[in-house]
N, CA, C and O atoms as a DFTB+ gen file, in Angstrom:
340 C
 N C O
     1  1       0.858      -1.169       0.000
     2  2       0.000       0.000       0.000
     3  2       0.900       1.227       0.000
     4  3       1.749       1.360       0.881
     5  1       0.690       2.381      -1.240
     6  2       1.163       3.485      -0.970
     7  2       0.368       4.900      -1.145
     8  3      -0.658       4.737      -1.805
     9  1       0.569       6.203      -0.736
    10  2       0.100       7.124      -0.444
    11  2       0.714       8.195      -1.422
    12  3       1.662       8.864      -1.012
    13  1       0.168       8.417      -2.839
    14  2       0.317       9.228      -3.845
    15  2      -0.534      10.263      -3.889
    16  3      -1.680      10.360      -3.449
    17  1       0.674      11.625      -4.918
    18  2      -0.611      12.748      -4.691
    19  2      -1.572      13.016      -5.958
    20  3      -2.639      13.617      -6.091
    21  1      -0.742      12.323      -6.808
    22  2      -1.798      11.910      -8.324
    23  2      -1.970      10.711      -8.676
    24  3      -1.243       9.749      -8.432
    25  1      -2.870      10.743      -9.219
    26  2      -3.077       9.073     -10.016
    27  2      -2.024       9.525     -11.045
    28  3      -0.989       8.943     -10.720
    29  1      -1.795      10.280     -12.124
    30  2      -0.041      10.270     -13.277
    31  2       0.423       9.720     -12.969
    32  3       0.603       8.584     -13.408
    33  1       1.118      10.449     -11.568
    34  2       2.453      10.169     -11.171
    35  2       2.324       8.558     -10.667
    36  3       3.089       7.701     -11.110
    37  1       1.406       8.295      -9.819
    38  2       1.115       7.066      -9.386
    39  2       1.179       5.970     -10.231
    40  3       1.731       4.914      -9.918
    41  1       0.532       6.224     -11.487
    42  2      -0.079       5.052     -13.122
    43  2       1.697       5.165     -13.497
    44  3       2.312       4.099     -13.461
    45  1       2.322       6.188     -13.776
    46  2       3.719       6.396     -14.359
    47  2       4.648       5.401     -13.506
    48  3       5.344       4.726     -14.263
    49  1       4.861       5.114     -12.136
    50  2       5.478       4.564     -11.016
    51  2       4.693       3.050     -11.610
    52  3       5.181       2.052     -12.139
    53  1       3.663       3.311     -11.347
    54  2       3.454       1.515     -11.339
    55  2       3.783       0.640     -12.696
    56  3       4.502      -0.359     -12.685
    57  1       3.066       1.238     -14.001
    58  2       3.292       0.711     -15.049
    59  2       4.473       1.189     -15.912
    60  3       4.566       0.618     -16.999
    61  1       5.569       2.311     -15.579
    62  2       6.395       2.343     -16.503
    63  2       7.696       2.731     -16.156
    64  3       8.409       3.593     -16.668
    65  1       7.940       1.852     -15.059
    66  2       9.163       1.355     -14.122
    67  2       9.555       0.649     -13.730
    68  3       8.561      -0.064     -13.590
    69  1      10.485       0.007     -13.268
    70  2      10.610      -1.542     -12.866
    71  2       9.872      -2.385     -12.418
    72  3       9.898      -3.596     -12.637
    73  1       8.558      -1.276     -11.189
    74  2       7.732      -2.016     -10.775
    75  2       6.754      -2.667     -11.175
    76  3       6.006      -3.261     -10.399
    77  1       6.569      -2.652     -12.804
    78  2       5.900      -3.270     -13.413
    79  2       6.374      -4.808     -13.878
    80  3       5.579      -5.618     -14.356
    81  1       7.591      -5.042     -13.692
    82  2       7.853      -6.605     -13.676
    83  2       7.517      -6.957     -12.854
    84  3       7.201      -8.143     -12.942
    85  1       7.273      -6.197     -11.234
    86  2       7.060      -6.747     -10.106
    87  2       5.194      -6.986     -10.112
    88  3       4.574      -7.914      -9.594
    89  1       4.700      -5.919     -10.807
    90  2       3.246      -6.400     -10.700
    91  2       2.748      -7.951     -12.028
    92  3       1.840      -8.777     -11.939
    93  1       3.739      -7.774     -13.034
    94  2       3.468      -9.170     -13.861
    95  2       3.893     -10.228     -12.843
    96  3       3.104     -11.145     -12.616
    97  1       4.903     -10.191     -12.299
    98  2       5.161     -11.576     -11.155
    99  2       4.352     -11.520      -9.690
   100  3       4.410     -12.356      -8.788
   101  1       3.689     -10.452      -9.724
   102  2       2.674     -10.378      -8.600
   103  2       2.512     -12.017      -7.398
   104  3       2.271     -12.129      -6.196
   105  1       2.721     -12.770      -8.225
   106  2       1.955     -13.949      -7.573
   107  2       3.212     -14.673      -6.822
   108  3       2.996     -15.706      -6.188
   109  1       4.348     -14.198      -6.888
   110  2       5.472     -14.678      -6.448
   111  2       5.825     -13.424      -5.065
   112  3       6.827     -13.440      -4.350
   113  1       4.947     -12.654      -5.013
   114  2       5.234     -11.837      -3.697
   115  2       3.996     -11.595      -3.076
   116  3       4.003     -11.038      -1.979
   117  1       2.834     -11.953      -3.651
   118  2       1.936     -11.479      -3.089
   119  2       1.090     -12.944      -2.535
   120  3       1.524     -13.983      -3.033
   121  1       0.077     -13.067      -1.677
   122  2      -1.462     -14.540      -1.601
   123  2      -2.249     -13.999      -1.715
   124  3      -2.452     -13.018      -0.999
   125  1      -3.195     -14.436      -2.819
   126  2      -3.919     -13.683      -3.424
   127  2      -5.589     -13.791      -1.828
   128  3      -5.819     -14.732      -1.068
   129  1      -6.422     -12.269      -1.949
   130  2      -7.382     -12.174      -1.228
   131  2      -8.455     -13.065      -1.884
   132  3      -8.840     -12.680      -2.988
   133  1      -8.980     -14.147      -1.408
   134  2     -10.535     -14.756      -2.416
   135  2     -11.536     -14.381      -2.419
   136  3     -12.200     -14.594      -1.404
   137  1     -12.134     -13.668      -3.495
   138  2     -13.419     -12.715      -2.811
   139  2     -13.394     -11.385      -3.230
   140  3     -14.453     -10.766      -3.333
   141  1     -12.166     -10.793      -3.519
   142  2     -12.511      -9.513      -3.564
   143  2     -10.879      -8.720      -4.342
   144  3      -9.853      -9.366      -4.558
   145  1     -10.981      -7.889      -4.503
   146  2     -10.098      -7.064      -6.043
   147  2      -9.150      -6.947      -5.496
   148  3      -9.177      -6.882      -4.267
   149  1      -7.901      -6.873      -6.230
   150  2      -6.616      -7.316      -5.873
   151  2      -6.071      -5.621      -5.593
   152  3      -5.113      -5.564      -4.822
   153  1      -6.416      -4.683      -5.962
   154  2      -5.713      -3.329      -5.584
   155  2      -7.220      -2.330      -5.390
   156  3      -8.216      -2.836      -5.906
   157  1      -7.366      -1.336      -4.874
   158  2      -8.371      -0.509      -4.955
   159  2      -7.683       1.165      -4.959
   160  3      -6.943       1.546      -4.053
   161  1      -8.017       1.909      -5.955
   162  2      -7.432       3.289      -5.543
   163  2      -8.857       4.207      -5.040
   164  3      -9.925       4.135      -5.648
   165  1      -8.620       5.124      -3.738
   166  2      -9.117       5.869      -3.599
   167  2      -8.502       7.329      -3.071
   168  3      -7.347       7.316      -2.645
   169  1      -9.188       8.500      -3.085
   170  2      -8.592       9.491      -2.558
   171  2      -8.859       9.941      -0.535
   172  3      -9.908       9.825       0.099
   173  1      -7.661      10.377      -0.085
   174  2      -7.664      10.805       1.125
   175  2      -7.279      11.957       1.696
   176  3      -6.618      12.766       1.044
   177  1      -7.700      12.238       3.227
   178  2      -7.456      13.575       3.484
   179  2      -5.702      13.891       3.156
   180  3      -4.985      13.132       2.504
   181  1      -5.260      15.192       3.788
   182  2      -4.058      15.351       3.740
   183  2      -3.824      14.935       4.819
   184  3      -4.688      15.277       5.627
   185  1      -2.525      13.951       5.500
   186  2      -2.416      13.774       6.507
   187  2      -2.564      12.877       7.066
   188  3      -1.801      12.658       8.008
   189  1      -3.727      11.839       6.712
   190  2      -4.515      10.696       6.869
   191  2      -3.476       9.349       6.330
   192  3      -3.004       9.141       5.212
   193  1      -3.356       8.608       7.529
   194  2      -2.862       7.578       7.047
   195  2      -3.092       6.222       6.751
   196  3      -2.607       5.352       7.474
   197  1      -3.776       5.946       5.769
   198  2      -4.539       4.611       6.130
   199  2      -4.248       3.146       6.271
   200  3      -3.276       2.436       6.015
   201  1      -5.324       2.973       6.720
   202  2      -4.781       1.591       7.230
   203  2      -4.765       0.021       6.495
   204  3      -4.654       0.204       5.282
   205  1      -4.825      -1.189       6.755
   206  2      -4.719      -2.320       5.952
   207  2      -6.237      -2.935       5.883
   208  3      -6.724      -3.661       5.015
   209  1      -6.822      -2.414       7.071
   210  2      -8.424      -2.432       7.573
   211  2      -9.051      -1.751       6.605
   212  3     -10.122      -2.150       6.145
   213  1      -8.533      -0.795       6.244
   214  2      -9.245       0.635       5.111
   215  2      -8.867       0.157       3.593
   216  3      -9.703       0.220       2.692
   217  1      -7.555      -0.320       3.389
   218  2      -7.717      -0.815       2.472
   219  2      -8.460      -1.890       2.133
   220  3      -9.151      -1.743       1.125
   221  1      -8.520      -3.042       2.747
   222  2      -9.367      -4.214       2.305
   223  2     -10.968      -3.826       2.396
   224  3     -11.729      -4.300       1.554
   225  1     -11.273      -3.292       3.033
   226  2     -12.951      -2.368       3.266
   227  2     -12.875      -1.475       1.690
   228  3     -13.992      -1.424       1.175
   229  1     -11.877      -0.845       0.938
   230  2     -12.010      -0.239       0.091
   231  2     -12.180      -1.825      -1.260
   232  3     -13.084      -2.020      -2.073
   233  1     -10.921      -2.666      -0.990
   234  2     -11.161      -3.593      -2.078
   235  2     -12.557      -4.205      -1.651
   236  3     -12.744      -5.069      -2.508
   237  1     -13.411      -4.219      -0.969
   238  2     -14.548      -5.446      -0.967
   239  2     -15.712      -4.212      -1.510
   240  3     -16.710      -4.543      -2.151
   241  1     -15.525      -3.298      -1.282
   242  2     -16.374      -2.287      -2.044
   243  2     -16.234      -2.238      -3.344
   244  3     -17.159      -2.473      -4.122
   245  1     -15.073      -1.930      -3.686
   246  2     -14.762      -2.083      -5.191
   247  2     -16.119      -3.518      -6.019
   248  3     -16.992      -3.348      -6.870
   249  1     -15.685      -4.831      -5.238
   250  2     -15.722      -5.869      -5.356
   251  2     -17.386      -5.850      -5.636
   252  3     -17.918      -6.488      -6.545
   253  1     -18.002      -5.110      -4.807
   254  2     -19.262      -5.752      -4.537
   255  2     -20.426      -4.376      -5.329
   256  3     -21.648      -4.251      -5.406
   257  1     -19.192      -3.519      -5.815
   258  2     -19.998      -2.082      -5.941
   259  2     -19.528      -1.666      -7.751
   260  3     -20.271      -1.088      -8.544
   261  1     -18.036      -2.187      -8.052
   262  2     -18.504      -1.732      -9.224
   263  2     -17.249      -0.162      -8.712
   264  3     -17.222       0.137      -7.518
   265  1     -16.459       0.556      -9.592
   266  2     -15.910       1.801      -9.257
   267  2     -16.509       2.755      -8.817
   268  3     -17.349       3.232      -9.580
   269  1     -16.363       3.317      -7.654
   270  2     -17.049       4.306      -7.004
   271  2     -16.136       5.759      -6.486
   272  3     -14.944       5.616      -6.215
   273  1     -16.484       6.492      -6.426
   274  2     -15.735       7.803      -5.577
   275  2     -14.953       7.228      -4.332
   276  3     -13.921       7.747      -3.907
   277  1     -15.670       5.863      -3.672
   278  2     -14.851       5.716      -2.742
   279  2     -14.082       4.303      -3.100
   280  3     -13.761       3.616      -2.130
   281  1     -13.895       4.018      -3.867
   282  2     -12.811       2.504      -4.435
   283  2     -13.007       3.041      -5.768
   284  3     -14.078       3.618      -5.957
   285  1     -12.066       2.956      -6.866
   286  2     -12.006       2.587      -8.238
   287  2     -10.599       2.314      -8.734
   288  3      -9.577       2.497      -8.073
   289  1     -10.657       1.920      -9.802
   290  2      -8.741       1.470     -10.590
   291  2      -8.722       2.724     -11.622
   292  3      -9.434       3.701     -11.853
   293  1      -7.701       2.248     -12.039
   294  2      -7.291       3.342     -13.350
   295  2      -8.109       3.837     -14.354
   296  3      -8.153       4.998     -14.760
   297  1      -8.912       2.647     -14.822
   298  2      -9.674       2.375     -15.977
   299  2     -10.916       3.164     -15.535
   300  3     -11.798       2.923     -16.359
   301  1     -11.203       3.701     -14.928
   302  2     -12.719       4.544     -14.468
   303  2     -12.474       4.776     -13.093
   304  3     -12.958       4.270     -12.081
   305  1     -11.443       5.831     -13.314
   306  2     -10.964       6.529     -11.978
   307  2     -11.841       7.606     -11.500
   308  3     -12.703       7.699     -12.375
   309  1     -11.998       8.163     -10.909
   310  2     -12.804       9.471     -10.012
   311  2     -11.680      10.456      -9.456
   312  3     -10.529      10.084      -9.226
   313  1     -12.210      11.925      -9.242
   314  2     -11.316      12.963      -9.044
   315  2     -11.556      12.931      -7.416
   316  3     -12.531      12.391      -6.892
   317  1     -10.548      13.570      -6.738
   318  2     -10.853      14.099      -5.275
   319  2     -12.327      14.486      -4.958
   320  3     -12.958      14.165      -3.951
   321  1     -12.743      15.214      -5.976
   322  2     -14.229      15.708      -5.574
   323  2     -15.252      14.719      -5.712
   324  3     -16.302      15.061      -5.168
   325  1     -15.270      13.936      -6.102
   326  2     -16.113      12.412      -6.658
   327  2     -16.768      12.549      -8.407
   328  3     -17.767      12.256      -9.065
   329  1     -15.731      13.052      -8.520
   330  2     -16.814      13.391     -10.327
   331  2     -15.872      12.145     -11.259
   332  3     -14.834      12.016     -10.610
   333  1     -15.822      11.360     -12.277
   334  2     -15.439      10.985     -12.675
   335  2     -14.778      11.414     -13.775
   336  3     -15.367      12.184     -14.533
   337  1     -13.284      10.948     -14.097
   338  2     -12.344      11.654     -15.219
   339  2     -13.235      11.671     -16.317
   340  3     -12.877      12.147     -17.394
């Protein structure tokens, strides 16, 4: 879990840096959750640090809801304000 101040900069870091071999081998560092979405992005206060509780509450939302203002991925992301890109 990390704490970015854009989705760019964030999408740029994940997919077009090393760490993108690390997300194709995903399954060699990660056990997968059964049930519910493997990453969730949402936005937070300034300051706010969240937790592993907040994240998995964000992936089972994702999971059960479909992209929302409060869980979504890249592909049908939402702004700070909840409006969608």
């Amino acid at each position: 879990m990390s704490v970015w101040q854009s989705l760019d900069h964030l999408f740029e870091f994940a997919y077009k840096t090393v760490h993108a071999k690390l997300i194709r081998d995903r399954q060699k560092w990660f056990e997968p959750v059964e049930g519910i979405a493997n990453m969730a992005l949402w936005w937070i206060a300034e300051g706010h640090q969240p937790t592993v509780e907040e994240a998995l509450a964000r992936m089972r939302r994702l999971t059960e809801s479909g992209p929302t203002p409060e869980a979504f991925v890249f592909s049908l992301p939402f702004d700070a304000g909840g409006r969608p890109f």
